[in-house]
N, C-alpha and C positions, 0 to 999 in steps of 0.2 A: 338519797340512799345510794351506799355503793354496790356496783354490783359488779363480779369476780368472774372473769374468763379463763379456764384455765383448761390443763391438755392441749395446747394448739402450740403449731407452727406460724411462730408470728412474722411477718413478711418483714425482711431489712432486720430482722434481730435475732442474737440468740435466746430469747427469753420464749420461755412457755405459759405465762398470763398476761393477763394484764386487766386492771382494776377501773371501772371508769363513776363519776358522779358528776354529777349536773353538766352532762355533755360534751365531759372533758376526760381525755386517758390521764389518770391523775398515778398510774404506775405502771413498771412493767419489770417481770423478772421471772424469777423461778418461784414454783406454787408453794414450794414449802415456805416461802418466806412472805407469801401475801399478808395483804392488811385484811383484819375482818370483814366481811361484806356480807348485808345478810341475802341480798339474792344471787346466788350463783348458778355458770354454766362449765358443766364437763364437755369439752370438746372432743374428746376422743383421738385427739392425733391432727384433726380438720387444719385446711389453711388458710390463716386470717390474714386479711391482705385489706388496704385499703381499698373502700369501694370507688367504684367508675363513674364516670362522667362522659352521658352521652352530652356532646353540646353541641349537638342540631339534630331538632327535631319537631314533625307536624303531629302535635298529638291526638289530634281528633281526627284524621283523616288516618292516622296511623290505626286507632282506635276501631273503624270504622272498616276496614282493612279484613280485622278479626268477623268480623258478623256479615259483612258485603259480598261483592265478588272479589276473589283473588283471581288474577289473571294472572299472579308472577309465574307460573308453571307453564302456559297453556303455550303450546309447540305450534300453533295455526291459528290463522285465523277461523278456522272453522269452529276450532273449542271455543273460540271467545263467542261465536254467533251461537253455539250448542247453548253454552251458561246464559247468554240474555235470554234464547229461546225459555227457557228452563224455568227463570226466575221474572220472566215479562206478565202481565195481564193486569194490572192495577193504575192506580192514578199517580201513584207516588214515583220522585223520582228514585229508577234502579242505579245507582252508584258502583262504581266494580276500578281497581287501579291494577297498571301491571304487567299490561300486553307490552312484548317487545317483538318486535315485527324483524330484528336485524337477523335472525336463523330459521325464518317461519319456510318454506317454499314458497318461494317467489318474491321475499322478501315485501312485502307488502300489510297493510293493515285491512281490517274491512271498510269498504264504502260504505258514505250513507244512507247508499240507496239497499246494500246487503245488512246495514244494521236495523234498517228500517223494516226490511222485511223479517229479520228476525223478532224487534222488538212489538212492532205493533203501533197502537194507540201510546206504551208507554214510555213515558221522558227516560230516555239513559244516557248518563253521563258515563266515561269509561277513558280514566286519564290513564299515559302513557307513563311507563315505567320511572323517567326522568321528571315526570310532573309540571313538562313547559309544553304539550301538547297534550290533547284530547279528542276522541270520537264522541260526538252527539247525536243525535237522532233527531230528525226532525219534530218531534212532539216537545220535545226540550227547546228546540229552536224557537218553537213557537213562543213561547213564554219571553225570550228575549231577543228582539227582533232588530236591536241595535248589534247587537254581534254582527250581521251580515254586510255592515258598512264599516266595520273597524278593520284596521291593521292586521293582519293573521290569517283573515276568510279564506274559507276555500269551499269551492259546491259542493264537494263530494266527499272530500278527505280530513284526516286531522286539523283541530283547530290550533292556530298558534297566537302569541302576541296579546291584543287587547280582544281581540273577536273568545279567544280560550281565556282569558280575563273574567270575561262579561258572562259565561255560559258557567264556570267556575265558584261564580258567586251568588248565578239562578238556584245552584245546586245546593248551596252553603246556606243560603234563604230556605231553601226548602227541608231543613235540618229541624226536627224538632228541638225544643228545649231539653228533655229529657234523654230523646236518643244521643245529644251531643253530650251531656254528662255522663249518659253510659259509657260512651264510645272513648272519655280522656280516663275515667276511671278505669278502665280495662285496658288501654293502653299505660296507665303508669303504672296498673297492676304487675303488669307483664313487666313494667322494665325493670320494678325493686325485685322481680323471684330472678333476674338476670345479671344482680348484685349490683348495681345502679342506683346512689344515693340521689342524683339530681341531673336533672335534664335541662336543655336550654331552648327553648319554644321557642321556634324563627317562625314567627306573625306578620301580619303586613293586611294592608287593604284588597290587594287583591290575591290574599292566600286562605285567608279564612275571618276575616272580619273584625272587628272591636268585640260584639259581643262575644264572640267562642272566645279571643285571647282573654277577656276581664273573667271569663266563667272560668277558665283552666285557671288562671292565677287565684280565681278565688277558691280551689276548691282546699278542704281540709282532710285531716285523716294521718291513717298509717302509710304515707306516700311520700316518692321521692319530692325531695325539691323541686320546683320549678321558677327558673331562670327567666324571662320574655325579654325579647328582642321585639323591636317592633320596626321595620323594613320597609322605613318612608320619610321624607322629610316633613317638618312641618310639627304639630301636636301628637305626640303620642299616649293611650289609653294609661290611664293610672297603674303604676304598678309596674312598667315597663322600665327593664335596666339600663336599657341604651336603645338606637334610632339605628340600629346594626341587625343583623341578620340577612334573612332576603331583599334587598332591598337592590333591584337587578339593577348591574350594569350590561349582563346580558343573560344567554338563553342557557340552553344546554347541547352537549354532541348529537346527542340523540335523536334530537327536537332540529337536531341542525339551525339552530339559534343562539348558540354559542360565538360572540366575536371573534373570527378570525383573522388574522393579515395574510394571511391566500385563501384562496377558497377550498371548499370541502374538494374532497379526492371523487368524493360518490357524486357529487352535484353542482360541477365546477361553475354554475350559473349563479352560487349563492358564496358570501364571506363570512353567513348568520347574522345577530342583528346586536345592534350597539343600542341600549337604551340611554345610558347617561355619558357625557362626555366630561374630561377636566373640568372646567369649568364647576360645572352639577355639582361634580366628586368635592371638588378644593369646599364651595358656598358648604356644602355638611361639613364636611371635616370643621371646617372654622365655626359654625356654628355649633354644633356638639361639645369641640372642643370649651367654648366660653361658658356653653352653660356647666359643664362638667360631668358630663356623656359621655359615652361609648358611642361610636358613629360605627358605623359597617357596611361591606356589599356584596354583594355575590356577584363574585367575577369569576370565569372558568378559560374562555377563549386568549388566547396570547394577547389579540389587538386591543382585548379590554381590558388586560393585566397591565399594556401600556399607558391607556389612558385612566387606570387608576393610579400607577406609579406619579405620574405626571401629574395628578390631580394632588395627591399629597407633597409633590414639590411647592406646588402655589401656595397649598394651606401653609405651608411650614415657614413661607414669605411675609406671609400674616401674623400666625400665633406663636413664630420660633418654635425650636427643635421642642427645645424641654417643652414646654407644654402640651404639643402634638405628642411626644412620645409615653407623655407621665401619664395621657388617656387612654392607652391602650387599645386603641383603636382594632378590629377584626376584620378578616375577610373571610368569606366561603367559600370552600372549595378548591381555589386558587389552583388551578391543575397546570396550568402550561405557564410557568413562570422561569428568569433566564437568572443566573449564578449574581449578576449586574443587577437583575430587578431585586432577588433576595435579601443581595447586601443593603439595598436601599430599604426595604423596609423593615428588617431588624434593626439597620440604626433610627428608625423611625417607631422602632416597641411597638410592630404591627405585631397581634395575632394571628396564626394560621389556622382554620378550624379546618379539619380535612378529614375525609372519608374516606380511609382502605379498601372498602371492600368495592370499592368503583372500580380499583384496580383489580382486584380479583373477578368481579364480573365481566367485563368490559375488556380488560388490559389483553395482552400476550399479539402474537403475532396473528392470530384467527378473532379476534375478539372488535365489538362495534368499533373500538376507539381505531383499528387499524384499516376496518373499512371506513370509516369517517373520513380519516386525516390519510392515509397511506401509513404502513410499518413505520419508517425512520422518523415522519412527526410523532406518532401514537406514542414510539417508544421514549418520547421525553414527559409523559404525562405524569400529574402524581408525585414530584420529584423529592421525596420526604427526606433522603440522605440531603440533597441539597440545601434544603431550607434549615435544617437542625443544623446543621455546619457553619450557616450564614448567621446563624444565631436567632433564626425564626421561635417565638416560643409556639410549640403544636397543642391543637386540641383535638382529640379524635372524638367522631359523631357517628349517628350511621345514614343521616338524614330519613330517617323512619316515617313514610314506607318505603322511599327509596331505594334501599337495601334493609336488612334486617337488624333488630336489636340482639346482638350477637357478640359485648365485647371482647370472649376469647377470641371467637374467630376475624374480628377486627388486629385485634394486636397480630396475630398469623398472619395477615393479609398483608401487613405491612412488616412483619420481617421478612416474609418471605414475597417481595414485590417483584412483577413480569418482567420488570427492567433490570438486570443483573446491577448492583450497585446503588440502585435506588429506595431502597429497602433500610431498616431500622435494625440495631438490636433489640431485642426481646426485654428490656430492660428500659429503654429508651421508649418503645412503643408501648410498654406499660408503663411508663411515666406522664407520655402524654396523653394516655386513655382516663386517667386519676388527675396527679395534681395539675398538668397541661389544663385540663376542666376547669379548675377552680379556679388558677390563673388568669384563663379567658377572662372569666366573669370578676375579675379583680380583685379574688379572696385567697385563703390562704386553706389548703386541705389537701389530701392525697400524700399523706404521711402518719406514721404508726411511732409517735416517740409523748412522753410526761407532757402536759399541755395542751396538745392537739385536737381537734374537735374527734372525738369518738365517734368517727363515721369509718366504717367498715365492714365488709364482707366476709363470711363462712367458705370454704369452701371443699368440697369432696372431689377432687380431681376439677374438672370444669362444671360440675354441680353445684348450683350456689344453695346453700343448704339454710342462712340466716343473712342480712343485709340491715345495718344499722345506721342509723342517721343522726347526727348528737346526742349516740344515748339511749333515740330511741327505736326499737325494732318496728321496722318499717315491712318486713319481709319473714318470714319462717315457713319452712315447708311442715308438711301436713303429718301428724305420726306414722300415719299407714306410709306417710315414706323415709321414715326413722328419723325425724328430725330434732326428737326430744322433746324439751319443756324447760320452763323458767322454774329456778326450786329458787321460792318466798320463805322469809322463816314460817311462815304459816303451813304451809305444805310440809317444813322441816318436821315442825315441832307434832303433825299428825301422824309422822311416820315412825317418830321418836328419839329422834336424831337433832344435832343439831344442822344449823342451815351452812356453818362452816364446813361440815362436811356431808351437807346434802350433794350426792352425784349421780349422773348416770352412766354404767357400766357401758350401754351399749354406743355412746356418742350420740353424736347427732344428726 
């Protein structure tokens, strides 16, 4: 069946329809000249742009996010002990993500022995804003009592490394089956009303399990796509597009486990932490490569941007260029990378999937990145003019809950970045918020022309009013918020009209 869009502003054209059937834009032009279709949409003026691709994202934790505690507000540690106080007295564990300690007074988080006395008897888990550290409670502790000899431990404070690993997946065990279904459906809920056709689910063993990644890929419905990565060597769950995502090479600023080659400004006794070296890096890369994967890693720190660069020189010793580069291999994040490293992995057909609004939260001369590293490092972080010049292809995410699902304010973030020069055109940043997405993930979308998959977005200023996915509406707002209706020739033919020119006056 074809069905007719028309009144819109179509992004990249001068045309005001466009006609789509079986998942494909099979026209576009002016209305008076469309093909019959019998269900059509008056769009009222709206503007239809191809839709977004967030591609990094935890959707059950994102999910979970909505119903939990949110911490991303809370100015002290006192509100985060206020909210456990609040929400403590049961067996189950209290989950909450968000606290960032870098502007609280005093700079600091709650101990365990203040989270203890807030929560009680019950288990609370309460990861930090960047999601490579954690505050536990002893009653949570209790349950996994290998955390207290692993890598990360600490008596009192934030957990990190394998000790936040181990306490991370007590909590993901302790997920029901149903709350975790709620929790990715209301998260991809949320992302198609944010005009978001498809998201890219960065999984791994010790991010949220086999079961949550096989449940999110399996689920069905009016929902964006979902992409999975799975962020580990070795076998990955069915269903999985590549062996990329999280799959650390190291930590985060925040967590002060991000590899560095000097040490933090805040903490000069530390360089953060390297988990995989060359070596590691090149065995995936060549592995992936042969079987015909996407391999990937989350690198963030300079020293691990080294020894990923270096790790895809060996692979390349092995599988030659073309082959390394025909897989398109990703990285996460990639924040501190040098003009030299860039060139190297554009001619290598790495992806860059990177996150704006880290700069927007974090960046400027007052922001974590500059107590972290000192101003003059901080300000090389992020370098998105860089990496597009070097011929990096981008993909923009929000890494959700990390930051929020928010792609206008994504694309802002990154024209308008804290390092004068570092920053995108608005055309560019919405390129690789869209077809950058698809790219990633080896496909071809984020374009509005005859043939194209008919995935695309409504929108009323930054309102996304409809979200469509080959075809199919994945997303519509509600009438009470004028969103309109589908007019079927059936609804035509009751009103007494035909369905060619069934419309509505008011738009959508």
């Amino acid at each position: 069946m074809t069905t007719l869009f028309t009144g819109a502003r179509i992004h990249g054209t001068t045309a005001t329809a466009l006609a789509v059937e079986h998942g494909v834009i099979t026209w576009l032009g002016d209305a008076a000249h469309a093909p019959p279709a019998p269900a059509r949409f008056e769009l009222g003026g709206a503007h239809v742009a191809p839709a977004f691709v967030d591609a990094h994202v935890h959707a059950t934790s994102a999910g979970l996010l909505r119903t939990g505690l949110d911490l991303t507000k809370a100015e002290s540690r006192e509100e985060v002990l206020d909210a456990v106080r609040d929400r403590a007295g049961t067996d189950e564990v209290l989950w909450g993500h968000g606290w960032d300690e870098t502007n609280w007074p005093g700079n600091r988080p709650p101990t365990r022995t203040e989270l203890d006395a807030a929560a009680g008897s019950t288990p609370v888990y309460l990861s930090r804003i960047d999601v490579h550290s954690a505050l536990a409670s002893t009653a949570l502790l209790a349950r996994v009592p290998e955390a207290r000899t692993a890598a990360g431990w600490s008596a009192d404070g934030p957990l990190t490394r394998d000790a936040h690993h181990h306490v991370r997946n007590a909590f993901g065990d302790s997920v029901a089956p149903d709350q975790r279904r709620a929790a990715q459906l209301e998260f991809l809920h949320h992302a198609a009303s944010r005009g978001i056709a498809c998201v890219h689910e960065c999984g791994g063993p010790d991010i949220s399990g086999a079961r949550d990644f096989r449940d999110l890929l399996a689920l069905e419905g009016k929902l964006p796509r979902v992409v999975g990565y799975w962020g580990a060597a070795g076998d990955a769950p069915a269903g999985a597009r590549g062996k990329a995502g999280d799959f650390f090479v190291d930590g985060a600023f925040g967590s002060r486990t991000a590899a560095l080659a000097a040490p933090y400004a805040d903490a000069p006794h530390t360089s953060g932490s390297r988990y995989l070296d060359a070596g590691r890096i090149a065995a995936h890369l060549v592995a992936c490569t042969e079987q015909g994967m996407q391999a990937g890693f989350h690198v963030i720190g300079d020293a691990a941007a080294a020894e990923v660069v270096a790790g895809f020189q060996r692979a390349e010793k092995v599988v030659g260029e073309h082959a390394l580069g025909a897989a398109r291999h990703r990285l996460e994040h990639l924040e501190m990378v040098t003009a030299e490293q860039a060139a190297e992995l554009a001619r290598l057909g790495v992806v860059a999937s990177v996150q704006p609004l880290f700069d927007a939260t974090w960046g400027g001369p007052d922001g974590m990145y500059a107590q972290r590293l000192g101003v003059e490092r901080a300000k090389g972080l992020n370098p998105f003019a860089l990496l597009a010049a070097a011929g990096v292809t981008l993909a923009f995410g929000s890494d959700a809950p990390v930051t929020p699902v928010d792609p206008w304010a994504t694309v802002r973030a990154a024209v308008n970045h804290r390092t004068p020069g570092s920053g995108l055109t608005r055309e560019a940043a919405f390129e690789a918020h869209t077809a950058g997405g698809w790219a990633a993930a080896g496909e071809r979308g984020g374009v509005l022309e005859v043939g194209a998959p008919a995935t695309f977005a409504v929108w009323r200023d930054e309102t996304c009013l409809r979200t469509v996915l080959d075809g199919r509406m994945i997303y519509q707002r509600s009438e009470s918020e004028g969103a309109g209706a589908v007019w079927t020739e059936e609804r035509a033919q009751a009103r007494g009209t035909s369905a060619e020119h069934a419309t509505r006056e008011d738009g959508v």
